[in-house]
C-alpha positions, 0 to 999 in steps of 0.5 A: 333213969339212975332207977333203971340202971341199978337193977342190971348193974346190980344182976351184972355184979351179982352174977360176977360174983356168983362166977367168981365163987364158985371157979375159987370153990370148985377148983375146975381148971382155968383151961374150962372156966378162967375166974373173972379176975383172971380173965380182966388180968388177960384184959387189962395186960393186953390193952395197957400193953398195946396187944388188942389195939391192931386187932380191935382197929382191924376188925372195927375197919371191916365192921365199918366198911362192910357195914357201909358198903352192905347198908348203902346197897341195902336202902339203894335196893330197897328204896326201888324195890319198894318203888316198883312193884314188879321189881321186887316181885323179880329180885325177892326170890333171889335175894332170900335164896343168897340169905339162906345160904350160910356166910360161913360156907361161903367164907372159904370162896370168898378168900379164894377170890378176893385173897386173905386180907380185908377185902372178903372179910368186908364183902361177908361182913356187907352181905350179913348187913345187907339184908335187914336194911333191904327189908326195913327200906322195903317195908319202909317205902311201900307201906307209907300211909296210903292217905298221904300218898293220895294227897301228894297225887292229887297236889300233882307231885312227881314220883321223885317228889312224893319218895323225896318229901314223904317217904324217905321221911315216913320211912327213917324209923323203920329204916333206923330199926333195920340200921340196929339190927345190921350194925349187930350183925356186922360185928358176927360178919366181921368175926366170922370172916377173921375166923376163916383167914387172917392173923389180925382181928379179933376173930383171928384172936379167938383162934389164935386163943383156941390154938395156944389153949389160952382160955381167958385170952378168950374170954377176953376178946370175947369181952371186947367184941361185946363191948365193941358191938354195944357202943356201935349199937348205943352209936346208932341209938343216938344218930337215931335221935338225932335224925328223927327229932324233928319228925318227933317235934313235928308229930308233937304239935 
């Protein structure tokens, strides 16, 4: 395990140093290129001070919330789409015709409805999460092994019963694939709403960046977001694990 953390720990800190030379050799302005021990200056000030704290909470809030809010819709619409056939055949069209649109495009409708605070940067945020674990859930409940399903038949259990006991249970991998890839997203929603309105956030501080030419304060709220989005997705990666050790204990024996 120590073996595979030392080779991207090592690429990190060499290309680092690679970043570092040559903005100290060239001379190219910190307006295009802030050296990273300038850029981790902006950072260390800006969290010793309190500066990040309200806009890393406001955008965490909004992560979280349309991320429960898109998820919960998500296995709701997935579960019964995969149970009924006729359903999913009724509402695919529409849905992937809503994910084609741009979120961006729709961002600036949303703050005419909804206002400028956090309400429509949590519905962008649900409607970017909402899709992969609609389709994973999907996936999930109709593609259960079908030898499974016959025995729940022929033992006589109901419809609730076999979507309880086998697939809900058979499906939580797929379901967790498409929890990763949401939790991911929800951080670009998030981001993406924050850019549109709002002085809060680190989106809005991304702006607020560009407006003041303030190139490393970019550089490190874009640290942060990367930061942000890796220990939400490390979050789920052990609830993952935990969820599905059973399953795991069970296949084993």
């Amino acid at each position: 395990m120590i073996r595979n953390a030392v080779l991207p720990v090592g690429l990190l800190v060499l290309m680092i140093a690679a970043w570092e030379g040559f903005v100290r050799s060239s001379g190219v302005s910190e307006l295009v290129l802030p050296a990273p021990s300038v850029i981790a200056d902006t950072l260390w000030t800006g969290l010793v001070t309190g500066y990040f704290t309200k806009h890393i909470g406001q955008t965490l809030l909004e992560i979280v919330l349309g991320l429960l809010l898109g998820g919960l819709f998500g296995v709701l619409c997935g579960i019964a789409m995969g149970e009924w056939a006729w359903l999913r055949r009724l509402l695919s069209p529409y849905i992937v015709a809503s994910q084609a649109v741009p979120k961006l495009a729709l961002a600036p409708l949303f703050m005419i409805w909804f206002g400028f605070g956090t309400t429509p940067k949590v519905v962008i945020t649900a409607l970017i999460s909402f899709f992969p674990l609609l389709e994973s859930t999907v996936t999930a409940i109709h593609y259960v092994d079908p030898l499974k399903r016959d025995l729940f038949r022929v033992l006589g259990a109901s419809r609730w019963q076999t979507l309880i006991r086998l697939k809900l249970p058979a499906g939580l991998p797929g379901m967790f694939s498409g929890l990763r890839v949401a939790v991911v997203l929800a951080v670009v929603g998030a981001v993406v709403g924050e850019f549109i309105g709002g002085n809060q956030g680190l989106g809005a501080l991304i702006i607020a960046s560009q407006g003041m030419m303030d190139t490393p304060l970019m550089f490190a709220v874009l640290l942060l977001l990367t930061v942000l989005g890796m220990i939400l997705y490390q979050i789920i990666i052990v609830l993952e694990r935990v969820k599905l050790k059973p399953y795991k204990r069970e296949k084993d024996k």
